[in-house]
C-alpha positions as CSV (number, residue, x, y, z in Angstrom):
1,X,-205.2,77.4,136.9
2,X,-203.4,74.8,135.0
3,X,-200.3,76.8,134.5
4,X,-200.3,77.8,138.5
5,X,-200.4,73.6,139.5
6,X,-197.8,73.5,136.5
7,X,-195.5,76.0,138.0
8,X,-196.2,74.3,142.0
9,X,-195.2,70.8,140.9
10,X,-192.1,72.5,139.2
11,X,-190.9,74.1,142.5
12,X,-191.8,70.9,144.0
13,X,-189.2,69.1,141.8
14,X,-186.1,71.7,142.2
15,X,-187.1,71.3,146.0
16,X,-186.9,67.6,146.3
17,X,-183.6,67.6,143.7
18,X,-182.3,70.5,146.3
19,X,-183.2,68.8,150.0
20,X,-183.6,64.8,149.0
21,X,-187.1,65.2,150.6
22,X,-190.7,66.3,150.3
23,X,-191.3,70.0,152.2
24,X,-193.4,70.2,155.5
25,X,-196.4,71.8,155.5
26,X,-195.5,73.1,159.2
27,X,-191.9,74.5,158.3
28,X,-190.7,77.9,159.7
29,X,-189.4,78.5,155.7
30,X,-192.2,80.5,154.2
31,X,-191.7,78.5,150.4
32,X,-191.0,75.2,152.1
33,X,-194.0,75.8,153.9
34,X,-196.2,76.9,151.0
35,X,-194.8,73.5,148.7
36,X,-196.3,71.5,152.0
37,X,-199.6,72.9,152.1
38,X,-199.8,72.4,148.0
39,X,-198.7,68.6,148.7
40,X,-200.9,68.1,151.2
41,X,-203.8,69.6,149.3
42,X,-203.2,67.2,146.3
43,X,-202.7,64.1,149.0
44,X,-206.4,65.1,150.1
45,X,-207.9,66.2,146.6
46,X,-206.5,62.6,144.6
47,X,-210.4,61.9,143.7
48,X,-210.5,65.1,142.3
49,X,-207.5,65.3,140.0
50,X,-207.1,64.5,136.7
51,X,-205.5,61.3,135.9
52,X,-202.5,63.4,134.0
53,X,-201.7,65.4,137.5
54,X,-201.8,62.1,139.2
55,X,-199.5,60.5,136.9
56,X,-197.1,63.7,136.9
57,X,-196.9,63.5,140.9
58,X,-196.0,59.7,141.1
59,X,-193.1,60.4,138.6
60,X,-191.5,62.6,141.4
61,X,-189.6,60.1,143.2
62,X,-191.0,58.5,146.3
63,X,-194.5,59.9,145.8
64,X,-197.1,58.3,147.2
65,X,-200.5,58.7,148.4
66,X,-200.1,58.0,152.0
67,X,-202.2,60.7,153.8
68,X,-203.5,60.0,156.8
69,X,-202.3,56.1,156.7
70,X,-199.7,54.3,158.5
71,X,-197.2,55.2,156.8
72,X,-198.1,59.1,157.0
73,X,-198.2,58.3,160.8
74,X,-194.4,56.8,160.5
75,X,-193.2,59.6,158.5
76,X,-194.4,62.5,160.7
77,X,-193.5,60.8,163.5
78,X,-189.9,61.0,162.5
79,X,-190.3,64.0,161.1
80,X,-191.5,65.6,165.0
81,X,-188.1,63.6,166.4
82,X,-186.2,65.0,163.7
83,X,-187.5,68.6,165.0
84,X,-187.0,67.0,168.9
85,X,-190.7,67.7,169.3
């Protein structure tokens, strides 16, 4: 299990370096898609993680823990223009 979240936040990292962005859970891209649902699921699960996966998140840049706040309402709200939903 550890080496599986290992490997995720790994392909989460090339992603970000690759797109200068986090991936949408709702993306036509099968991976992108697939590194959305695992971000979301840690945005959910933060009670439930260890406090070393919590610190190895907020060292990607821009992390933050902003489900289902303002600021998550911002940024999908840009994102759906950005798709000219």
């Amino acid at each position: 299990m550890d080496e599986q979240w290992d490997e995720m936040l790994e392909r989460l990292k090339k992603f970000k370096i690759r797109n200068t962005r986090f991936p949408f859970e709702y993306s036509d891209n099968y991976e992108e898609r697939k590194l959305g649902v695992w971000c979301m699921k840690q945005l959910k699960s933060k009670v439930n993680l260890s406090e070393e996966r919590i610190a190895k998140l907020e060292e990607i840049n821009n992390w933050w823990w902003w489900w289902k706040d303002e600021s998550w309402n911002t940024v999908m709200g840009l994102w759906c223009l950005s798709q000219h939903w």
